[in-house]
C-alpha positions in Angstrom: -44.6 -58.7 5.6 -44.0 -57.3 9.0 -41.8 -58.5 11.9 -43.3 -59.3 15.1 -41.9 -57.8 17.4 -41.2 -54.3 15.8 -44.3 -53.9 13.4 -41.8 -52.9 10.5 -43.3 -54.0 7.2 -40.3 -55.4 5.1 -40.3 -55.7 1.1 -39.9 -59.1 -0.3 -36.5 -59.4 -2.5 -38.0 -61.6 -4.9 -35.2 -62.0 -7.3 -31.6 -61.4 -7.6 -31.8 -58.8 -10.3 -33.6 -57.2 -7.2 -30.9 -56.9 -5.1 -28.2 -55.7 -7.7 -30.2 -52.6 -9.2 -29.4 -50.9 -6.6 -25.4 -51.5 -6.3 -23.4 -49.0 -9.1 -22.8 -49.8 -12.4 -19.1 -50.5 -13.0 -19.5 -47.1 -14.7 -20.7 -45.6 -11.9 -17.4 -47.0 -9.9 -15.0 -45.6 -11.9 -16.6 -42.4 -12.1 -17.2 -42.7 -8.2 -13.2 -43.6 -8.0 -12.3 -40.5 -10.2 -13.8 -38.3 -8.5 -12.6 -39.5 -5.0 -8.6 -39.7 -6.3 -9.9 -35.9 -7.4 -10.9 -35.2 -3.8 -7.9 -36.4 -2.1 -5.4 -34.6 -4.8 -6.7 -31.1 -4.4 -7.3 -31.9 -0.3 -3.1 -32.6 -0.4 -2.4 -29.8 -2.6 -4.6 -27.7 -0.2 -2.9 -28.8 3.1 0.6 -28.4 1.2 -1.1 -24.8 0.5 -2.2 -24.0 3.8 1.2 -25.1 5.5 3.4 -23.5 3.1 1.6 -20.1 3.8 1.8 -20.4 7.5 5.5 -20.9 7.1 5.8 -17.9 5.2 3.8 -15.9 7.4 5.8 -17.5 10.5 9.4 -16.6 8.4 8.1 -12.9 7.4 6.9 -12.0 11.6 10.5 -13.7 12.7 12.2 -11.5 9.9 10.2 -7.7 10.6 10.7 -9.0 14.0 14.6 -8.8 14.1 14.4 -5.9 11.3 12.5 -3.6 13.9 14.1 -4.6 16.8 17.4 -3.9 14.9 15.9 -0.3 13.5 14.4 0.8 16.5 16.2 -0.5 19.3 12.2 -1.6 20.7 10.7 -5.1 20.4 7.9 -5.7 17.8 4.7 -6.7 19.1 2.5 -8.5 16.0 0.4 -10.1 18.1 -1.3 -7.2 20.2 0.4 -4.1 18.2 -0.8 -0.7 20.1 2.1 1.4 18.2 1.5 3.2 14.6 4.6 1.8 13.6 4.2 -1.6 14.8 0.7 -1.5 12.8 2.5 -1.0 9.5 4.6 -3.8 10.3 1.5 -6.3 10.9 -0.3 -4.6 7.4 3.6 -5.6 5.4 2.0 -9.2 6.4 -1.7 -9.9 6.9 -3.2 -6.7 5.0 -3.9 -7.6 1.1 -6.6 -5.4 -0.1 -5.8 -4.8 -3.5 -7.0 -1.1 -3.0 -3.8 -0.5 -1.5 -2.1 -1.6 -4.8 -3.9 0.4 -7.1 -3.3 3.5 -4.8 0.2 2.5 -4.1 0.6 2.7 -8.2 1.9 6.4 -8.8 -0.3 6.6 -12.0 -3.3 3.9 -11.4 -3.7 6.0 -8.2 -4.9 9.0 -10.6 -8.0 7.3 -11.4 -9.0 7.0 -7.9 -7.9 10.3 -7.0 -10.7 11.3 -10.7 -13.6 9.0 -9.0 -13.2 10.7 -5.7 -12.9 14.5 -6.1 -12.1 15.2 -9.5 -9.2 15.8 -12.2 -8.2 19.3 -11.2 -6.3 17.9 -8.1 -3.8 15.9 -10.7 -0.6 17.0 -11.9 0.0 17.0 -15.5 1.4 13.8 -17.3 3.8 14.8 -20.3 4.3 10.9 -20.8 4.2 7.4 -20.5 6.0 4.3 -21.7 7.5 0.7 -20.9 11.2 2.1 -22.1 13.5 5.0 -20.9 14.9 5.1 -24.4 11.6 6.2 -25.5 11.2 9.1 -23.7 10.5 11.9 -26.0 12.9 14.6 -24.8 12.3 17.3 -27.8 8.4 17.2 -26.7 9.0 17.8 -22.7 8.8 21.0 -21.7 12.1 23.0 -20.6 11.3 21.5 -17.0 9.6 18.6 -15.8 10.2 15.2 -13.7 11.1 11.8 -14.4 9.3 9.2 -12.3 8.6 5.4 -12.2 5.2 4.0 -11.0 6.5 1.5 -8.8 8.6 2.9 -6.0 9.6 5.7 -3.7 12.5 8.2 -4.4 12.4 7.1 -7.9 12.3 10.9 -9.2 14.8 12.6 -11.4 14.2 16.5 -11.0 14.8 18.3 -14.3 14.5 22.1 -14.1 16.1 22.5 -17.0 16.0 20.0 -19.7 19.1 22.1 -21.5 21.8 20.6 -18.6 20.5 17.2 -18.5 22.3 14.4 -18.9 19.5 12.5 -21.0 22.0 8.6 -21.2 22.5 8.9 -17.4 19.1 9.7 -17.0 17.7 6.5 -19.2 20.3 4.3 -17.1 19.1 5.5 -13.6 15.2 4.8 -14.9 16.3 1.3 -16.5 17.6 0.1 -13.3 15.0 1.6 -11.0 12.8 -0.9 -13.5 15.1 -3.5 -12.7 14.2 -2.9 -9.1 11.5 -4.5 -7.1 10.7 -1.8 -4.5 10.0 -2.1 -0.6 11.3 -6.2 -1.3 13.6 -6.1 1.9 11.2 -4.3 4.0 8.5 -6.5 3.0 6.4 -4.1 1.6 4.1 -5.7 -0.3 1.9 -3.7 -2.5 4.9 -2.8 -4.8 6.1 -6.0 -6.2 2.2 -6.4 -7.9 2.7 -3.0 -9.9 2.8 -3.3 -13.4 6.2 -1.1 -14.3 6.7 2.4 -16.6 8.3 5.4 -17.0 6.5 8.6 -16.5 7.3 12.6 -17.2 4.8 14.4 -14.6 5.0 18.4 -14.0 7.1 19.9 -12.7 6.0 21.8 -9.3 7.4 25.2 -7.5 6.3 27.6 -5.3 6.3 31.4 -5.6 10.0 31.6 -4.8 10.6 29.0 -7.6 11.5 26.1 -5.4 10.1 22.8 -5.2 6.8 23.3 -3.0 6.3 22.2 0.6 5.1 19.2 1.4 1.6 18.4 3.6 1.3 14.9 4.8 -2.0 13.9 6.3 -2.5 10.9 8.4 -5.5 9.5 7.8 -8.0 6.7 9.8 -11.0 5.7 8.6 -11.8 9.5 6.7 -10.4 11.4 9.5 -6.9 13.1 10.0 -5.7 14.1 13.2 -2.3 15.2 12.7 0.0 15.6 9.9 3.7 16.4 9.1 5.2 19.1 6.8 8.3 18.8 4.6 9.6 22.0 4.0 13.2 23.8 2.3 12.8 20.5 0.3 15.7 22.8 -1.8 18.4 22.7 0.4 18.5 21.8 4.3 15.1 19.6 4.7 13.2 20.3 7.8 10.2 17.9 9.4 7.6 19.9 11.8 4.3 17.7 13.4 1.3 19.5 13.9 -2.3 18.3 15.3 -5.0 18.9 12.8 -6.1 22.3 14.8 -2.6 23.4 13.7 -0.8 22.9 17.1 2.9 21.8 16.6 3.2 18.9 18.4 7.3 19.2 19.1 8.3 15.8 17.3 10.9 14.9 15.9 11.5 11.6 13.1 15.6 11.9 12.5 14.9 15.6 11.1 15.5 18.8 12.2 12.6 20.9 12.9 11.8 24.3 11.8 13.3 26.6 14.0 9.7 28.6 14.1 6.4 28.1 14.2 5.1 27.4 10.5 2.4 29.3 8.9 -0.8 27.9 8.8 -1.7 27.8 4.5 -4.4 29.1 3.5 -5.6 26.1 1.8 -5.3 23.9 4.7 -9.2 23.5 6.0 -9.7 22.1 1.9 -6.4 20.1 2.0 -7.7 18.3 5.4 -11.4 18.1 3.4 -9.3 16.4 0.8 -7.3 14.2 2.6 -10.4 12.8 4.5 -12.0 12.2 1.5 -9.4 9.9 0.0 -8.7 8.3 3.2 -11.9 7.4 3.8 -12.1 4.4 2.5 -8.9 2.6 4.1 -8.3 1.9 7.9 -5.1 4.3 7.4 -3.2 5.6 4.3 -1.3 9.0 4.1 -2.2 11.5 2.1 0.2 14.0 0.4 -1.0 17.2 -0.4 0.3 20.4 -1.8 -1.3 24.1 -1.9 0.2 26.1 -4.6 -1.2 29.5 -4.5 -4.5 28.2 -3.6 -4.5 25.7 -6.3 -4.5 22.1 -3.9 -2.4 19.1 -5.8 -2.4 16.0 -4.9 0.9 14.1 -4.3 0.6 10.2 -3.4 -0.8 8.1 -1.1 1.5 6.1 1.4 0.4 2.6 2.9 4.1 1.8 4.7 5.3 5.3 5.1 9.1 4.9 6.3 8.5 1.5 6.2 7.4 1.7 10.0 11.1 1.8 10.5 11.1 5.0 12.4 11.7 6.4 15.7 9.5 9.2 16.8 10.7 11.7 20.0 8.8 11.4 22.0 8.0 8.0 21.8 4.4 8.4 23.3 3.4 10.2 19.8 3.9 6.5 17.7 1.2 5.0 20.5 -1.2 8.6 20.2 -1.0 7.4 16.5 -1.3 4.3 17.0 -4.4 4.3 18.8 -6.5 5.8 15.7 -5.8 2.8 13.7 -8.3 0.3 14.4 -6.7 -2.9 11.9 -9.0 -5.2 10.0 -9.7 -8.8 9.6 -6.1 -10.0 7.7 -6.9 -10.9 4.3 -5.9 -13.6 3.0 
């Protein structure tokens, strides 16, 4: 029929049984019911989620606040950070790509080091194993290292395996196990590291002493300055230098070298290097050695000093700083 007024043609209900086969079966209810009690769990359990998170996020920026501020004697700015050390501090808390965990792993970080340029960058690996009592001591060579996977500093330097003490060496690898790395300073790649003991080569230069030490910064697959550990061996010294080899004057709570260094001769591949490994994070630092022209690779560093740091002059950590262009956090 159709009304009137509207020129709607309505269907006739003819019977009840009309009517009712269109309302849900009492099947239909329940399953309806189930699935709504389903809804409104996981919705709770997400806003429980979502809160909880922003309270930890809101507790970890109040507490790297206060630790900088403490550290540094400057204010930390998370919202707007222009400063290289303030950056690291915002990555401890919004930055989780878990590239940074398998290159923060001292041995996972071999494979990627493999993929990108190739095995002969890699030290030798004597060993590996979940226990310090089952380090093979009779099978190491007369020198090598003791490492864990997990950490930084976590290095026992054996140059001869005749005067080590091998129990006090077991007991300082057990507890560094024990250990969860960069916890305090919020450093959060560390604590998803799945733990072992390593024995690695040992390195040294042509004098015989434990190598200097080239560390590139790296943005995006370019490096525009780096800093050089050198007389590792006995009175440590920390020079800057632009990537055209400039020294740059800095100083980081180290004494610099008293002269200009010498420019290696493997420093245009270490800086080829370097790029190539960095290219693939918005910054990581890239350790490098060059051992009579053989280049070694030495670690990659996501929160290098923690961002706890003071650099003289202080306009070098905003130069720094603005080469880091920070992502999207990640959730």
């Amino acid at each position: 029929m159709k009304n009137a007024s509207f020129g709607i043609e309505l269907r006739s209900v003819h019977s009840i049984d009309d009517v009712s086969s269109h309302y849900p079966t009492e099947t239909q209810e329940e399953d309806l019911h189930r699935d709504l009690r389903m809804f409104m769990r996981n919705a709770r359990r997400a806003a429980r989620s979502t809160i909880a998170s922003l309270e930890r996020t809101l507790m970890r920026k109040h507490y790297l606040k206060r630790l900088y501020k403490s550290i540094t004697g400057s204010p930390l700015n998370l919202e707007n950070p222009t400063r290289y050390t303030e950056k690291i501090q915002w990555r401890k808390i919004y930055d989780r790509n878990p590239l940074i965990v398998e290159t923060t792993d001292k041995l996972k970080v071999r494979d990627y080091v493999r993929r990108r340029i190739g095995e002969d960058l890699l030290t030798k690996i004597y060993w590996v194993g979940k226990d310090p009592k089952s380090i093979p001591f009779n099978d190491l060579p007369n020198s090598f290292v003791l490492k864990t996977n997990h950490g930084c500093g976590f290095n026992i330097f054996v140059p001869d395996k005749i005067k080590l003490d091998k129990q006090a060496a077991i007991d300082q690898l057990s507890n560094w196990l024990e250990t969860t790395y960069g916890k305090e300073a919020l450093e959060w790649a560390y604590r998803h590291i799945n733990r072992y003991v390593y024995a690695e080569e040992y390195l040294v230069d042509e004098r015989g002493q434990r190598p200097t030490d080239y560390k590139f910064f790296v943005f995006r697959g370019k490096s525009p300055a780096l800093f050089i550990c050198s007389s590792r061996h006995s009175d440590l010294r920390w020079d800057f230098y632009d990537i055209d080899w400039n020294c740059l004057g800095v100083n980081a709570g180290k004494p610099n070298s008293e002269r200009c260094l010498k420019k290696p001769s493997g420093f245009d591949k270490m800086k080829e290097y370097a790029e190539i490994l960095g290219k693939e994070f918005d910054y990581v630092r890239i350790d490098l050695y060059d051992l009579n022209s053989r280049i070694i690779f030495g670690e990659m560093t996501h929160y290098p000093a923690s961002g706890l740091i003071v650099y003289d002059p202080i306009s070098f950590d905003y130069w720094m700083g603005s080469f880091w262009e920070l992502p999207g956090p990640r959730k």
